[in-house]
C-alpha positions as CSV (number, residue, x, y, z in Angstrom):
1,X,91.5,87.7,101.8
2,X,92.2,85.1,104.7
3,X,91.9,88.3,107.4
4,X,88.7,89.4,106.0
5,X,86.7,85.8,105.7
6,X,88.8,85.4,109.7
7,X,87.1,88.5,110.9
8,X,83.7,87.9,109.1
9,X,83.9,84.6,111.2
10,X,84.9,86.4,114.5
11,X,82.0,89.1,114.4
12,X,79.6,86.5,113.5
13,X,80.5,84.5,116.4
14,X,80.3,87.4,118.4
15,X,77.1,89.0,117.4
16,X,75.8,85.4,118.1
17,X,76.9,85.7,121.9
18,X,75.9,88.5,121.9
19,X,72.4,87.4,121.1
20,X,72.5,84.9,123.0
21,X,74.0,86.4,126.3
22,X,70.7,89.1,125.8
23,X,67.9,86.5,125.0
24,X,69.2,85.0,128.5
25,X,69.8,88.2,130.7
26,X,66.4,88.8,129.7
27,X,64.6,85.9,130.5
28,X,63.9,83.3,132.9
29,X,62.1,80.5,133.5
30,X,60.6,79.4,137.3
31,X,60.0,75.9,137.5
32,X,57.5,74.5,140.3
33,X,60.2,72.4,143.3
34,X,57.7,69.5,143.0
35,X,58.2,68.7,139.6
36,X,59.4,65.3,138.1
37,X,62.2,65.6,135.5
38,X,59.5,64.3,132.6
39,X,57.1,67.1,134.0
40,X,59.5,69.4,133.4
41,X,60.4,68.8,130.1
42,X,56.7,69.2,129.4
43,X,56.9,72.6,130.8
44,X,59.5,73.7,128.7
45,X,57.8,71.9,125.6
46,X,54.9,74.6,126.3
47,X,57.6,77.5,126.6
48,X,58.8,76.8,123.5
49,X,62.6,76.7,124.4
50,X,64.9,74.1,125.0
51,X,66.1,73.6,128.9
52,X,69.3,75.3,129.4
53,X,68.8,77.8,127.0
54,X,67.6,80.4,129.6
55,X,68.9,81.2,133.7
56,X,66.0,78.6,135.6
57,X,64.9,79.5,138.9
58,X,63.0,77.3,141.3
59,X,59.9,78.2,143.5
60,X,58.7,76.6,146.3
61,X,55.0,75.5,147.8
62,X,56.4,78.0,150.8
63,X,56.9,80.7,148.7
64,X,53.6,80.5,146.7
65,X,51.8,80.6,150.2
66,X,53.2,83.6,151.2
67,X,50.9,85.6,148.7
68,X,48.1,83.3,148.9
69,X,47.6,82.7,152.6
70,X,43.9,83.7,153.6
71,X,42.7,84.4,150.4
72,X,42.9,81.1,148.3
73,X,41.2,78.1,149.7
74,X,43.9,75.1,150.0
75,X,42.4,73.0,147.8
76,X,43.6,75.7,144.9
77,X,46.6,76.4,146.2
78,X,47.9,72.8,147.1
79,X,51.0,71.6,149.2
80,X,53.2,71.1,146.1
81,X,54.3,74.1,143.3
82,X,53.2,73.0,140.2
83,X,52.5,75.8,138.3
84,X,55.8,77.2,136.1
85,X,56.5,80.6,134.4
86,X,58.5,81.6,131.5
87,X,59.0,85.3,131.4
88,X,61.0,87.7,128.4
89,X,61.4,91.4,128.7
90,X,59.9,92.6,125.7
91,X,60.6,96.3,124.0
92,X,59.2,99.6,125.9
93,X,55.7,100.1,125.0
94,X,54.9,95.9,124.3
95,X,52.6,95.7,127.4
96,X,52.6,92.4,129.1
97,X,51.3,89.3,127.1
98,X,50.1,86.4,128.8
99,X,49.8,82.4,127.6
100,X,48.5,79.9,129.8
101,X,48.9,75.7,128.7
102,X,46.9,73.7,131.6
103,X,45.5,76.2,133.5
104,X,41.5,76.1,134.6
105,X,41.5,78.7,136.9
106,X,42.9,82.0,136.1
107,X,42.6,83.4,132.8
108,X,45.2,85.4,130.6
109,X,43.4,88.3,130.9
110,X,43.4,88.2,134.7
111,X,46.8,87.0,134.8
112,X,47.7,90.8,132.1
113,X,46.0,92.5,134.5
114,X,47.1,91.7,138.0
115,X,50.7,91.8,137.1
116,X,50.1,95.2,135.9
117,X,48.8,95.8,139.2
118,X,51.9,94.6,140.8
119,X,54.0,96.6,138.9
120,X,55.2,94.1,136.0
121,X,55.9,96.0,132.6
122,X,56.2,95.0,129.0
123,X,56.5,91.4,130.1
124,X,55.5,88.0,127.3
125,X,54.5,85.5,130.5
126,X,53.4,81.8,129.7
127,X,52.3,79.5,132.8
128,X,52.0,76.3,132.2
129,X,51.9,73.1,134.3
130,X,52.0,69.6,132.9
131,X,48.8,68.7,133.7
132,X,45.6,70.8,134.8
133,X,45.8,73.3,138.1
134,X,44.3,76.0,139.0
135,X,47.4,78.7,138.4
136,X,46.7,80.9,141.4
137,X,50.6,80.3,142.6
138,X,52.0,81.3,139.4
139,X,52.5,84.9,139.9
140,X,54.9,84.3,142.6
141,X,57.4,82.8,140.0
142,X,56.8,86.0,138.0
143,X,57.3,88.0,140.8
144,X,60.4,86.3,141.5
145,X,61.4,86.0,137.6
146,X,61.2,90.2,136.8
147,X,62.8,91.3,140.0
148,X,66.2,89.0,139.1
149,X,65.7,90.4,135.9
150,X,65.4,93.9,136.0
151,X,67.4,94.2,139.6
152,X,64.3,96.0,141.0
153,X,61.7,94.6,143.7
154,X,58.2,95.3,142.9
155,X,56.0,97.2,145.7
156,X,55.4,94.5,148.4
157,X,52.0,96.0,148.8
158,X,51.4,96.3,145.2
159,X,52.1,92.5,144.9
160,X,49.4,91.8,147.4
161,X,47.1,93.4,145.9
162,X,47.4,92.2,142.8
163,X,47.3,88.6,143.8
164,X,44.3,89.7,145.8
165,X,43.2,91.1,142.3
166,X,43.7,88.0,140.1
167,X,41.6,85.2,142.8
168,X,38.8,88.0,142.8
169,X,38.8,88.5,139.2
170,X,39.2,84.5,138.0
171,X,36.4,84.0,140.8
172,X,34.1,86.1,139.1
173,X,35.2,84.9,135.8
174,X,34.3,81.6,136.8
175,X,30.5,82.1,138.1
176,X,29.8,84.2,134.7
177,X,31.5,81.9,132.2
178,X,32.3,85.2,130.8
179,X,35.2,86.2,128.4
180,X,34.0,89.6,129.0
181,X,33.9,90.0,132.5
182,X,37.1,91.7,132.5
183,X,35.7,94.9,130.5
184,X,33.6,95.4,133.8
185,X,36.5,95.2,136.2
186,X,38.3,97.7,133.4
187,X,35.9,100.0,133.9
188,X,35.6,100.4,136.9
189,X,38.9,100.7,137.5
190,X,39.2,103.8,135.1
191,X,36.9,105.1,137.4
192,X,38.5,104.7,140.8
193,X,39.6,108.6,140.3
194,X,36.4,109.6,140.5
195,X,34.5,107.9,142.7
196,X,36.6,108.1,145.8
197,X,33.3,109.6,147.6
198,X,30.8,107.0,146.5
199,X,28.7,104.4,148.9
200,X,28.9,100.9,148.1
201,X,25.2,101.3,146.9
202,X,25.9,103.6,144.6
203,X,29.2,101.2,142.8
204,X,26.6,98.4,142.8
205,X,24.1,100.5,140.7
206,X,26.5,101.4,138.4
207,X,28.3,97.8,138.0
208,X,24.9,96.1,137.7
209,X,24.0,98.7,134.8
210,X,27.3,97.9,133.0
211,X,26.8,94.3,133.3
212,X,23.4,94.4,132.2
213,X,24.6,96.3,129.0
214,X,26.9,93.7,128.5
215,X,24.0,91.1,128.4
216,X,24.3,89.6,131.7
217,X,23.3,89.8,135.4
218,X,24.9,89.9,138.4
219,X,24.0,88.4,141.3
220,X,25.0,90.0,144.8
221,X,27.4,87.8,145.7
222,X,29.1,88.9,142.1
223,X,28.9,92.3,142.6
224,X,29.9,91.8,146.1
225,X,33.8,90.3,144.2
226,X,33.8,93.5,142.3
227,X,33.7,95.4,145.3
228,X,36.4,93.6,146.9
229,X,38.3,94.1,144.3
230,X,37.5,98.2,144.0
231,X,38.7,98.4,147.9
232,X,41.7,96.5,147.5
233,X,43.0,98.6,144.7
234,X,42.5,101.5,147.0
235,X,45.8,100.5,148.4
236,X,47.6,101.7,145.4
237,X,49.5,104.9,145.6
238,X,48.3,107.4,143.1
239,X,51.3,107.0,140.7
240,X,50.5,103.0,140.5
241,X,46.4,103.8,139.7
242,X,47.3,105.8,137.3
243,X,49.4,103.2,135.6
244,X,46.8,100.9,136.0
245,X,44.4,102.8,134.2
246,X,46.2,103.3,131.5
247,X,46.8,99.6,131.2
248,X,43.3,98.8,131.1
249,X,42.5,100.9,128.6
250,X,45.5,98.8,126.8
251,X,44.2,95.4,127.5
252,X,40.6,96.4,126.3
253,X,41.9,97.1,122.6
254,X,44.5,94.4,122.9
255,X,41.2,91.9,123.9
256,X,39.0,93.2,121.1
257,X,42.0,92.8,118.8
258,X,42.7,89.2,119.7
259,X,38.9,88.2,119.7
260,X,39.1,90.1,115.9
261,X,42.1,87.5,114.7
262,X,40.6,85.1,116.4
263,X,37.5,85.4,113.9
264,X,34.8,87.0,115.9
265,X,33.0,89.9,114.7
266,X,34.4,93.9,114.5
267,X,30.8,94.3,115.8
268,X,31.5,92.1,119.3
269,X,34.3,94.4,119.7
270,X,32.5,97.5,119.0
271,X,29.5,96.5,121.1
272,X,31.9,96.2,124.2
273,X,33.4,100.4,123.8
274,X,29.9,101.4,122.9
275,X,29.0,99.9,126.6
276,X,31.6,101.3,128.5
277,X,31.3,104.4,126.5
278,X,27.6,104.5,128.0
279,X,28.9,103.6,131.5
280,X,31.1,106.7,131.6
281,X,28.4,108.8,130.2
282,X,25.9,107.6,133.1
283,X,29.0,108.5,135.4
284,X,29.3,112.0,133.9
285,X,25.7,112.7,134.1
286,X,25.6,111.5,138.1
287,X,28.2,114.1,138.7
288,X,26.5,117.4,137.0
289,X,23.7,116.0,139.0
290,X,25.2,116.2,142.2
């Protein structure tokens, strides 16, 4: 009797390392270099987990700059790193999930979708600071985080762009005061495929039409961001598009899902798939026209 409770004991304590040992191989948190001890026990308070209890990294104002150089002003990307990451490596087919705690910036959607860009997969990512900054530095940390983790870099270019692809996206989020900008961008990234041959004039009609179906306007400087952001997803090689395009199409029902639990209307969400529905249609008829 004494052998069976002693090895009930022993695989219990061994199931629990094991556990333990997998939680950790598979996450990591990145903690800003400029932080106060106090400000980082508030970062961990918006992880959820207690310090310790996961590998920490660190990451450097340096380091942050290096993706954000010419395309953030300084006053968003600061001279100290602030902005902290948590990241677990979630089951094949999870997707990556985003939470943000103190960030005014960058939005979780725009965070989801630029770390698909750059190559991130079934990912749960929370940024947080302990007080409010703008975020733009986080990816860097996430960056840093998934390639420990998985033992595989991420596409330099890829990384680029997709930093390039969350300041155009959380700019344009931020003239619209729009939860639903990022259906547009979604769009027209599923057309990308397609519209290789286009003029700029011809995107812009196309954008402003989906906007306007959406029940707002654009301005030209607007739709000027969303071009930006269609040319420097060009850069992608055909096999990254792809996956990108397939992730949108993820983060559109996994959006109208959330906005559904969250307690708005089944009708919101169908509104938005009836107008990018339409948008395709207008696409398809352009091209038996031409």
């Amino acid at each position: 009797m004494k052998r069976v409770i002693t090895f009930i004991l022993v695989f219990c304590l061994l199931a629990s390392l094991g556990s333990a040992f997998a939680d950790s191989s598979g996450s990591r948190a990145v903690i800003g270099a400029d932080l106060t001890d106090e400000q980082v026990t508030a970062v961990y308070y918006w992880f959820g987990i207690d310090r310790g209890s996961v590998p920490e990294m660190v990451m450097t104002n340096t380091e942050e700059r290096y993706y954000l150089e010419n395309l953030v002003e300084d006053g968003k990307i600061g001279t100290r790193s602030i902005s902290s990451v948590y990241i677990q490596i979630l089951e094949e087919g999870s997707g990556v999930q985003v939470e943000t705690h103190n960030i005014n910036y960058c939005t979780e959607q725009n965070y989801a979708a630029a770390l698909t860009t750059a190559g991130v997969k079934n990912a749960k990512v929370i940024v947080a600071a302990p007080f409010e900054v703008s975020g733009t530095a986080a990816l860097a940390g996430v960056y840093k985080a998934y390639e420990e983790i998985t033992g595989k870099e991420l596409d330099e270019n890829a990384k680029l762009i997709s930093t390039q692809e969350l300041i155009i996206t959380s700019e344009l989020t931020e003239q619209l005061g729009n939860a639903d900008t990022g259906e547009l961008v979604n769009a027209l990234l599923e057309l990308m495929s397609e519209t290789k041959d286009w003029t700029d004039e011809q995107l812009s009609a196309e954008i402003r039409a989906f906007a306007r179906e959406n029940g707002y306007e654009l301005s030209d400087d607007e739709v000027e961001l969303v071009l930006r952001l269609y040319h420097s997803l060009e850069g992608l090689d055909s096999k990254a598009l792809a996956e990108k395009i397939d992730s949108a199409k993820k983060t559109i029902q996994n959006v109208a899902e959330a906005k559904e639990k969250a307690g708005e209307t089944v009708e919101k969400a169908k509104s938005i798939f009836s107008a990018i529905g339409s948008f395709f249609n207008k696409i398809a008829s352009f091209f038996k026209k031409s």
